[in-house]
C-alpha positions as CSV (number, residue, x, y, z in Angstrom):
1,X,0.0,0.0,0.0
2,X,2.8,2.6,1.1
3,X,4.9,1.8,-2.0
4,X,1.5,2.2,-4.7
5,X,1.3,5.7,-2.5
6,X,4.9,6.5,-3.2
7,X,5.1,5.8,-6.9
8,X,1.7,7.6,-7.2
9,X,3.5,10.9,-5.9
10,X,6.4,10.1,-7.7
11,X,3.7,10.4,-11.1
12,X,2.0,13.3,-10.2
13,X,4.9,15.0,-9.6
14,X,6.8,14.1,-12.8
15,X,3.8,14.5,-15.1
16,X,3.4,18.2,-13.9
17,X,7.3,18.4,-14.3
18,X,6.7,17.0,-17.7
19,X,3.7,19.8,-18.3
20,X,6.2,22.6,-17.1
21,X,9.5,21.7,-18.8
22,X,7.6,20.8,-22.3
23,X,5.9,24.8,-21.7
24,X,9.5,25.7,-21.2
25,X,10.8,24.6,-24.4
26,X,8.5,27.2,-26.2
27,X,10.7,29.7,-24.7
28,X,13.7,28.7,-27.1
29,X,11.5,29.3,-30.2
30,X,12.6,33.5,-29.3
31,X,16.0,33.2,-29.2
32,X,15.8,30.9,-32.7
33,X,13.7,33.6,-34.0
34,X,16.3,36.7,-33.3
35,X,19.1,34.6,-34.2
36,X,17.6,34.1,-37.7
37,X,17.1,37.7,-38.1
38,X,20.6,38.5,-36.9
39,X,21.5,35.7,-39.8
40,X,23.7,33.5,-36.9
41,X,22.2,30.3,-38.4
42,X,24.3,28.2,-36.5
43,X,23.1,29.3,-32.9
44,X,19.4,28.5,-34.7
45,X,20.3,25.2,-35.0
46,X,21.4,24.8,-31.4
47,X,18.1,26.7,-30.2
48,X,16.5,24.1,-32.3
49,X,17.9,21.5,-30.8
50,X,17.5,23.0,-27.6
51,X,13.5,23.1,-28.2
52,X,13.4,19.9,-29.3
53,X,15.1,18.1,-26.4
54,X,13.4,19.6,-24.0
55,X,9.8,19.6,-25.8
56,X,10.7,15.4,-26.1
57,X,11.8,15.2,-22.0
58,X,8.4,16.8,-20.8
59,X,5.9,15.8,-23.0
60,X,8.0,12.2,-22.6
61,X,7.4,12.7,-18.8
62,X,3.4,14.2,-19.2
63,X,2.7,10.9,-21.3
64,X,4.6,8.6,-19.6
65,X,3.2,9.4,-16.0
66,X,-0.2,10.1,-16.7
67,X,-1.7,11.7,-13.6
68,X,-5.2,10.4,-12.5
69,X,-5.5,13.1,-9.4
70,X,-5.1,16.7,-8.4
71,X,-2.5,17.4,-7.0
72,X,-2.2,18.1,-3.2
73,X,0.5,20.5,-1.5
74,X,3.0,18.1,-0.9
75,X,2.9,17.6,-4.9
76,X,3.3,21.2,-5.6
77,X,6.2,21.3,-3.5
78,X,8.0,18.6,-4.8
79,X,6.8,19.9,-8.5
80,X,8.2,22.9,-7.6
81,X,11.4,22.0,-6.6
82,X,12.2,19.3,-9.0
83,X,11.2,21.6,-12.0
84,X,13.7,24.0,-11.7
85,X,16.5,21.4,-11.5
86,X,15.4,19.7,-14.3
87,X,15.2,22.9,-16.5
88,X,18.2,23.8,-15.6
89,X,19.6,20.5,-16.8
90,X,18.0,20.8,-20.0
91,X,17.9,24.8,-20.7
92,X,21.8,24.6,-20.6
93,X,21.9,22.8,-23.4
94,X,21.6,25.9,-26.1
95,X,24.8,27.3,-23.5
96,X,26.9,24.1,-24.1
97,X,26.1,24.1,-27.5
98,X,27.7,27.7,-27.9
99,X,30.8,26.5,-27.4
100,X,31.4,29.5,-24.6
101,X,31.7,27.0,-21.5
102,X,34.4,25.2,-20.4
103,X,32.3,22.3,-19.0
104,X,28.4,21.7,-18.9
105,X,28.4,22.1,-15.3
106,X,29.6,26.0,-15.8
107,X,26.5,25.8,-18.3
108,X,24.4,24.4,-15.7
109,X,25.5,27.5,-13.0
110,X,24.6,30.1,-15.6
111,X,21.1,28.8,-16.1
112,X,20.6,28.8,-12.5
113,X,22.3,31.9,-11.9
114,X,19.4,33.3,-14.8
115,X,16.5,31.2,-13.5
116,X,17.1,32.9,-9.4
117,X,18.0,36.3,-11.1
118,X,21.5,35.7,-9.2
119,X,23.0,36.9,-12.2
120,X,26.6,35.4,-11.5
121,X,28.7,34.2,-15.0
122,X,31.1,31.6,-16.1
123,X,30.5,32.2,-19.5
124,X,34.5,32.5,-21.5
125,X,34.2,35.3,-24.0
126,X,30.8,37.1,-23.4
127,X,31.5,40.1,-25.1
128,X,31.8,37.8,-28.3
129,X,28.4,36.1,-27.2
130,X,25.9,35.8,-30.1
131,X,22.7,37.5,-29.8
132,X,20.6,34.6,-29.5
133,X,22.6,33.4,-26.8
134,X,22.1,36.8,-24.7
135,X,18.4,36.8,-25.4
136,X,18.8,33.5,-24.2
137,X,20.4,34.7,-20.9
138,X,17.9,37.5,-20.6
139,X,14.6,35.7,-21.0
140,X,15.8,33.0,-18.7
141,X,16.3,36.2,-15.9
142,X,13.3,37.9,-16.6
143,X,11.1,34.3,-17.0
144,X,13.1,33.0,-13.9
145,X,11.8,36.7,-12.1
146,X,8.2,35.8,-12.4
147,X,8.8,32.2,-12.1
148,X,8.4,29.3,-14.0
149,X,6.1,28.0,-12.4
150,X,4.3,31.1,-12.4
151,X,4.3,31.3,-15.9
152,X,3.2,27.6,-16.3
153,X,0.1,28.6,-14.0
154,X,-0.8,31.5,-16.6
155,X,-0.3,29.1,-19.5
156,X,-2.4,26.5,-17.4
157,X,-6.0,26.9,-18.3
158,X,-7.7,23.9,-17.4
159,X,-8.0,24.8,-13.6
160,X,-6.2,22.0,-12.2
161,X,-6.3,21.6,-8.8
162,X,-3.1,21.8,-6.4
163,X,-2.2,25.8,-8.0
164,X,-1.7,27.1,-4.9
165,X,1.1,24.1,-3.7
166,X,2.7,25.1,-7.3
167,X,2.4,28.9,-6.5
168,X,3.9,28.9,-2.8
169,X,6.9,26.2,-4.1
170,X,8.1,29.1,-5.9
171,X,8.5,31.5,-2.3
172,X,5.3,32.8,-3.4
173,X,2.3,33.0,-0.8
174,X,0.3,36.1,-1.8
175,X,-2.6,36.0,-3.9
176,X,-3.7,39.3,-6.2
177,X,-7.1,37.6,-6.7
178,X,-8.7,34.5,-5.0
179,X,-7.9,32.6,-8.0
180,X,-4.0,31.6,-8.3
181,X,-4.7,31.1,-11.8
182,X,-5.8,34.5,-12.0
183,X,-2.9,35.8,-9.8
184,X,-0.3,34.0,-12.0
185,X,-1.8,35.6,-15.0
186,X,-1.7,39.0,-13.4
187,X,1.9,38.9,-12.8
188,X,2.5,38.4,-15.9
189,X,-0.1,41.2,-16.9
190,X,2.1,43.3,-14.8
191,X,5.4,42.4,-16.1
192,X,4.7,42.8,-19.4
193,X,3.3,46.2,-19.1
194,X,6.6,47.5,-17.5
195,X,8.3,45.5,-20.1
196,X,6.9,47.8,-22.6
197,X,7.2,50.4,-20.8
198,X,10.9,50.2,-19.7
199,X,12.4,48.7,-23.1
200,X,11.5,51.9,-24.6
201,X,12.8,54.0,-22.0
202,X,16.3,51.7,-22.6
203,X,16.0,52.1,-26.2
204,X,15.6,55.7,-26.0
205,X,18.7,55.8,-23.5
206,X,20.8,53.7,-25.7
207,X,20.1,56.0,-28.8
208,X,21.3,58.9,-26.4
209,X,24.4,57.5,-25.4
210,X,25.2,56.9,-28.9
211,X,24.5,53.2,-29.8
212,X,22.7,52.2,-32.7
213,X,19.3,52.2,-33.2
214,X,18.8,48.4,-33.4
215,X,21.9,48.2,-30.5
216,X,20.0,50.0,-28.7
217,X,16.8,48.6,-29.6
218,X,18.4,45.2,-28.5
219,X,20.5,46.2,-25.0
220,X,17.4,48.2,-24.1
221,X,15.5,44.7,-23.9
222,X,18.0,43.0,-22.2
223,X,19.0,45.7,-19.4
224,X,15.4,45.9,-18.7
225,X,14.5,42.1,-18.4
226,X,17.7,41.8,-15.9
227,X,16.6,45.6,-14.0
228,X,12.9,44.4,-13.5
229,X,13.4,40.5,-12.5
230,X,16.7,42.2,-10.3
231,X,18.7,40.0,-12.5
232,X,22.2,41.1,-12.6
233,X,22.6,39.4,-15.8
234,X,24.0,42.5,-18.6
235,X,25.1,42.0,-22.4
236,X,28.8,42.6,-21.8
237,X,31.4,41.2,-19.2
238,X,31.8,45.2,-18.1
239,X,28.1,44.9,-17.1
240,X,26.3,48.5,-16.5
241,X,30.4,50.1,-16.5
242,X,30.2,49.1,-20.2
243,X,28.1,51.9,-20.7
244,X,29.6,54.9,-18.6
245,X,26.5,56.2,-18.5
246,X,25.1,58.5,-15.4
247,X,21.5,58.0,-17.5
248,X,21.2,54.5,-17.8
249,X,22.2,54.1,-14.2
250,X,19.2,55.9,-13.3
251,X,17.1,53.9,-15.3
252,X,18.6,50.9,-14.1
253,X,18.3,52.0,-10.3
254,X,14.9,52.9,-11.4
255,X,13.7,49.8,-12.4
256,X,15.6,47.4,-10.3
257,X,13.9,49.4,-7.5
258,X,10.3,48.7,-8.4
259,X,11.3,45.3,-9.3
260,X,12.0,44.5,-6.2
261,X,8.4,45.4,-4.7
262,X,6.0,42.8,-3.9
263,X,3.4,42.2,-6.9
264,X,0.6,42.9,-5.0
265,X,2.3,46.3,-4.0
266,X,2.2,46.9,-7.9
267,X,-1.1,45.7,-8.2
268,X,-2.5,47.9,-5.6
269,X,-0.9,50.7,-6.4
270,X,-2.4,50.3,-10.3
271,X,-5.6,50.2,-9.0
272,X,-5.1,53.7,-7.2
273,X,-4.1,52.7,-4.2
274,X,-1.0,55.0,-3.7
275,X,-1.0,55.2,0.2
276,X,0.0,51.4,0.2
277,X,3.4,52.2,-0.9
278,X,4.0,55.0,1.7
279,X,2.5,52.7,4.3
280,X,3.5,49.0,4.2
281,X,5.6,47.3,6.4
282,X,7.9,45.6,3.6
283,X,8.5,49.4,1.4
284,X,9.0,51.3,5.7
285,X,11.3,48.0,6.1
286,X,13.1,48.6,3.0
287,X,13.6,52.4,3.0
288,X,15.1,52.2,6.9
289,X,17.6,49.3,6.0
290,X,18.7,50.5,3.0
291,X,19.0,54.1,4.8
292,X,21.5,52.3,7.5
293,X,23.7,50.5,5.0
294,X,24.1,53.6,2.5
295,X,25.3,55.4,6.0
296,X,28.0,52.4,6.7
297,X,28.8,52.5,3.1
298,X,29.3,56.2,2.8
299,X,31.2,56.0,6.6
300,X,33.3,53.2,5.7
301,X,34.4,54.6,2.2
302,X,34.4,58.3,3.2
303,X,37.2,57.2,6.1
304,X,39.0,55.5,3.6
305,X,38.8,58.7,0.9
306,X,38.2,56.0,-2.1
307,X,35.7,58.7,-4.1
308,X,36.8,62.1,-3.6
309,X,33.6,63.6,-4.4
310,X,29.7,63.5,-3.4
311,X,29.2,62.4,-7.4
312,X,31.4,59.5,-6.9
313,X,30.0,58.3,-3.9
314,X,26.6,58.5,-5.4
315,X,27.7,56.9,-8.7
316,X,29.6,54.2,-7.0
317,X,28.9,53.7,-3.2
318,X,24.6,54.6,-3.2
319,X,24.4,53.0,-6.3
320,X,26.0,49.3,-5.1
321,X,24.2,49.5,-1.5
322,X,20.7,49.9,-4.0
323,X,21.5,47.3,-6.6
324,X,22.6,44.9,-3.4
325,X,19.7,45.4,-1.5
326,X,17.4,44.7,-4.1
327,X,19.3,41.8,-4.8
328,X,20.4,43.2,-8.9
329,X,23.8,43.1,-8.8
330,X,24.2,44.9,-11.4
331,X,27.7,46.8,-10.9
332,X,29.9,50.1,-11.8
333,X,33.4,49.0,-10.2
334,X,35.2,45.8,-11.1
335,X,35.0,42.7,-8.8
336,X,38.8,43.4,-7.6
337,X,38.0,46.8,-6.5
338,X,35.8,46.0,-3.3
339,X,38.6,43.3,-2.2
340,X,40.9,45.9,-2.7
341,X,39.8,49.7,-2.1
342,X,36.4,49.2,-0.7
343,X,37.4,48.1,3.1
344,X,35.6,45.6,5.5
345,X,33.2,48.4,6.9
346,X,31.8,48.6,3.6
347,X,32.1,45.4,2.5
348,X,30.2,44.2,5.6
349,X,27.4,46.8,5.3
350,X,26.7,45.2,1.5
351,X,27.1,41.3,2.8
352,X,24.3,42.4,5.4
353,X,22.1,43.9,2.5
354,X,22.3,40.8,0.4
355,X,21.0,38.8,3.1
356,X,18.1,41.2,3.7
357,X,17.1,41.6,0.4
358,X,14.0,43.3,-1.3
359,X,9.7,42.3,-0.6
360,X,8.1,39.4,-0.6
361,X,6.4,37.6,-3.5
362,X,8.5,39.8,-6.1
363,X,11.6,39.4,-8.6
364,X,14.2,40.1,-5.7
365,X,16.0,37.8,-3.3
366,X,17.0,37.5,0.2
367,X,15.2,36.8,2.8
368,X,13.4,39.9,2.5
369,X,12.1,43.3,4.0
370,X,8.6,41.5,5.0
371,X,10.3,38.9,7.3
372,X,13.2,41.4,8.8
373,X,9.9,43.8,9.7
374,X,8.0,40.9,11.5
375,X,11.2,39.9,13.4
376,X,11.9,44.0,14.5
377,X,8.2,44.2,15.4
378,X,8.5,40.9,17.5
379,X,11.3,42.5,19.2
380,X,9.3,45.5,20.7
381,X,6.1,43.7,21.0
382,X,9.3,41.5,23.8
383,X,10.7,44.7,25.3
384,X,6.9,46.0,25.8
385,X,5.7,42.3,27.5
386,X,8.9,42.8,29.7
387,X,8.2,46.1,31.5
388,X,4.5,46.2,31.6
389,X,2.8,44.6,34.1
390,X,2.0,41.2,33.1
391,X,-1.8,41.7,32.9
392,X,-1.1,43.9,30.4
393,X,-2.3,42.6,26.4
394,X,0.7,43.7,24.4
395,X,0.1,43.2,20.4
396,X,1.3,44.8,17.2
397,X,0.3,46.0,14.6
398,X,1.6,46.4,11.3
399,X,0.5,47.3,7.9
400,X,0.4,44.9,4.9
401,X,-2.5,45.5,2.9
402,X,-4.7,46.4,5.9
403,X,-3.6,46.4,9.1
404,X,-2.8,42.9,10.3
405,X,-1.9,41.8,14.2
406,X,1.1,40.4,14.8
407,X,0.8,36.8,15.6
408,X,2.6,34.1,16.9
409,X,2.6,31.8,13.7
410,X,4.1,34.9,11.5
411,X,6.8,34.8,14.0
412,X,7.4,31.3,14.2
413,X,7.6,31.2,10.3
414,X,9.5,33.8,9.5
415,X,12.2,33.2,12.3
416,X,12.9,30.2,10.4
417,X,13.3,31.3,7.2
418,X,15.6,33.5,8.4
419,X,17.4,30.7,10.0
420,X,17.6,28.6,7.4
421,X,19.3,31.3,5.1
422,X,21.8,31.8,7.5
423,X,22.3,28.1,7.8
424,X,23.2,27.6,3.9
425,X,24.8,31.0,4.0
426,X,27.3,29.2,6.9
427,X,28.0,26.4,4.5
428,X,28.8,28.5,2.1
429,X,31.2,30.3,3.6
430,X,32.9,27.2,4.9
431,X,32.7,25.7,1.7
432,X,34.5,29.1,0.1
433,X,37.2,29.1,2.8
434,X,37.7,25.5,2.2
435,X,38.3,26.4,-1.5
436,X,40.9,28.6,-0.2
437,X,39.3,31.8,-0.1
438,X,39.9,34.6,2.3
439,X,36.8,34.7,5.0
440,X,35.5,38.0,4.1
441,X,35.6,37.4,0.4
442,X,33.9,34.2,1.1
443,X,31.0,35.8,3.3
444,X,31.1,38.5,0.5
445,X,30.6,35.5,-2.3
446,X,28.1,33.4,0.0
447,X,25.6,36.3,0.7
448,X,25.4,37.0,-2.9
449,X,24.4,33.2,-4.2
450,X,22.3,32.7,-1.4
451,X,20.5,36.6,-1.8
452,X,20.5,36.0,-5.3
453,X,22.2,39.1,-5.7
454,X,24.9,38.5,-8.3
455,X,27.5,40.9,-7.1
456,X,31.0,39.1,-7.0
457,X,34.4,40.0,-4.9
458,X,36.2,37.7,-8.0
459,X,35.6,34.4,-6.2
460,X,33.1,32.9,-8.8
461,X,35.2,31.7,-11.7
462,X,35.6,29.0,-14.2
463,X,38.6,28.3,-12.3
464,X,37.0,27.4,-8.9
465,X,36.5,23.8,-8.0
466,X,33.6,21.7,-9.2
467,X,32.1,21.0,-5.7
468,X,31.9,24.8,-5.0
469,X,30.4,25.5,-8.2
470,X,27.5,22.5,-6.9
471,X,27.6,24.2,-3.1
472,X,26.9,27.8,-5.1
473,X,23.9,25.9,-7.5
474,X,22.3,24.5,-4.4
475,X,22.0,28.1,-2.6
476,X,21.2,29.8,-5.4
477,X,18.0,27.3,-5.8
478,X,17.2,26.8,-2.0
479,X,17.7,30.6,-1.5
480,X,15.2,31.7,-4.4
481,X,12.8,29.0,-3.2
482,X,12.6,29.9,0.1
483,X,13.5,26.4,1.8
484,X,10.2,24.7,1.7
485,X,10.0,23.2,-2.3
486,X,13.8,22.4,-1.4
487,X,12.9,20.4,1.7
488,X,10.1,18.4,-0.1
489,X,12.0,17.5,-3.2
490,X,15.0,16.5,-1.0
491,X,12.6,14.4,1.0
492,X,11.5,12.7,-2.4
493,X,14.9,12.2,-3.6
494,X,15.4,10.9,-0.2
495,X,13.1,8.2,0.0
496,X,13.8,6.8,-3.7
497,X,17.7,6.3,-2.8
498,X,16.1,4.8,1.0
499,X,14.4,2.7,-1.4
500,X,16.9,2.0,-3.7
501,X,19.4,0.5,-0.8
502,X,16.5,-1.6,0.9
């Protein structure tokens, strides 16, 4: 009986694997297409074979495990989890194919450095990349922002049951509508308008600077896909320095900033709703911490005299403590410079805002604002149970789309989310300093694949050993899940090998 219960979970969970890999696969079609236009005929062909290999592995896996119920939580989880590891098996394959990566593994860390919007490269001659291959990059970012499981809910039309198990395995618990269904397709609604929106606004800043129309045209979609899903991910190995342009650092800082706002923050304030932004607990959270670190940042660099000039310091110092704290990345200094010039003050205040990260339920990483709020707010509703009398009812308030009491259960769960980020960010840094790594650069390097924040200190190479590379996969996926799809699909994995060995 317990083994026909097992291998029924295992089918449910690789049939909806199958569904959401096979929905995937439609996503190399765009890269094909551009690369046609651009006449690189040979990265068509790799696309193509890309489409069809992982069109073949989930509609194999939809066929083969043909699912008879809905699926409960547990499934969704485990769906969840599995989904992205599989995709990022297969969506490397158009990487390999390239001929830009030293191993498949490095090909495999690039996907999931896109998928989590880490944003962290191994790719060997970028600036030499074909344009397929950085649509590629940039449509796994911006897809990987929403989530795929997101967009496989918006593709989903048949109302199967189990949406909301899919929805949370992503790190994703709140709902724009009743419906997840509806909510899925309202992110999307969402994204696409600002993709609109801000392409232009790149396109128009490209022209200015002084690309090329279709340059332009092309770097504005990119820099956009990687600013709104906080991405990190940018066309050349310079990233934004390759354009040394104040301009399109604004626009960048910009739209990495509303990127990193919870959806149903965007959503509200669409509707009219403006006071929600001034008001709620996750943008208050965000605007104090982020207030805090630019003060170390501008302390720690100001006592060291590294920018000589208010300019500078915005340019180079504001604009890194804003791209880390919404997890981006995106960078205006080389990786060398903040090992070197920057100091461990600084450094420290920017480790600190990777962990903390941007909202809940949007593009950016971390373990975010929402969480850091709760835990603050469970500190003072402590100190006020401590010195009033103990008849006294202490309980606070906060405001997150209505005013909401703070409750025990919030607590509970968001203390260990927090935990377990630290707990993988621990290993990490062991497993850096084990590599041979200095501590700080390792704490530096750990924050940022575990935030998903894609800023490096020069640790992630080609060159690094193959077990990091795995260690940095793993946080990259646990982090951007949130823990709870990673504990279910372990647990899976668990019990086949259990079974395996009996």
């Amino acid at each position: 009986m317990g083994k026909n219960i097992f291998l029924r979970d295992c089918s449910i969970v690789l049939h909806y694997t199958g569904k959401i890999i096979a929905g995937l696969s439609m996503l190399c079609l765009i890269p094909a297409l551009t690369s046609l236009i651009a006449g690189e005929f040979t990265v068509v062909v790799d696309f193509l074979i890309g489409f069809g290999a992982m069109l073949m592995l989930g509609a194999g896996l939809a066929v083969f495990f043909p699912n008879v119920e809905k699926p409960n939580l547990m499934h969704g989880m485990v769906t969840a989890g599995i989904s992205w590891l599989v995709a990022m098996i297969v969506a490397a394959l158009p990487y390999w194919l390239s001929g830009h990566y030293l191993s498949y593994l490095d090909a495999m860390f690039d996907v999931m450095s896109g998928l989590t919007t880490t944003g962290l490269v191994l790719m060997q001659n970028l600036d030499h990349a074909a344009i397929g291959i950085n649509m590629w990059r940039h449509i796994l970012t911006f897809v990987g922002g929403q989530g795929i499981i997101v967009l496989a809910l918006a593709l989903f039309s048949d109302g199967a049951g189990g949406g909301f198990g899919f929805y949370a395995g992503e790190g994703k618990d709140e709902r724009l509508f009743p419906s997840v269904m509806h909510t899925a397709k309202s992110i999307w609604k969402i994204s696409l308008i600002y993709l609109v929106v801000g392409s232009i606004a790149f396109w128009l800043a490209g022209m200015a600077i002084g690309l090329s129309p279709s340059r332009a045209f092309l770097h504005g979609i990119w820099m956009h896909m990687t600013t709104w899903s906080t991405g990190g991910f940018a066309p050349m190995s310079q990233n934004i320095l390759y354009y040394h342009s104040g301009l399109y650092e604004a626009l960048t800082f910009v739209f990495f900033t509303i990127g990193s706002f919870n959806f149903a923050l965007h959503a509200s304030v669409l509707r009219g709703n403006r006071r929600e932004l001034m008001k709620n607990i996750e943008t208050v959270s965000f605007t104090i911490t982020l207030m805090l670190t630019v003060f170390v940042i501008a302390w720690g660099l100001g006592r060291l005299q590294v920018y000589p000039d208010l300019f500078s310091m915005m340019r180079k110092g504001f604009y890194h403590i804003a791209s880390t704290h919404t997890t981006t990345g995106l960078m205006t200094i080389y990786p060398q410079q903040f090992a070197n010039e920057w100091g461990d003050l600084a450094m420290s205040a920017i480790i600190i805002a990777m962990m903390i990260g941007g909202s809940a339920c949007s593009t950016a990483g971390g373990f975010k604002g929402l969480r850091f709020g709760i835990l603050f707010k469970a500190l003072l509703q402590e100190i006020n149970r401590m010195v009033k009398p103990r008849s006294s009812i202490v309980l606070q308030k906060y405001s997150y789309f209505g005013r909401q009491s703070l409750s025990d259960q919030q607590i509970r769960n968001a203390s260990l989310i927090v935990l377990m980020y630290v707990v993988v960010f621990s290993v990490a840094v062991v497993g850096s300093c084990a590599a041979g790594f200095p501590l700080l650069q390792s704490m530096f390097e750990a924050a940022s694949v575990t935030g998903n924040v894609g800023l490096s200190i020069g640790v992630t190479t080609a060159a690094i050993p193959s077990g990091l590379k795995i260690l940095y996969i793993f946080n990259m996926w646990a982090g951007r899940l949130e823990f709870m799809a990673v504990l279910a699909s372990m647990g899976l994995i668990g019990s086949i090998f259990a079974r395996k060995h009996r």
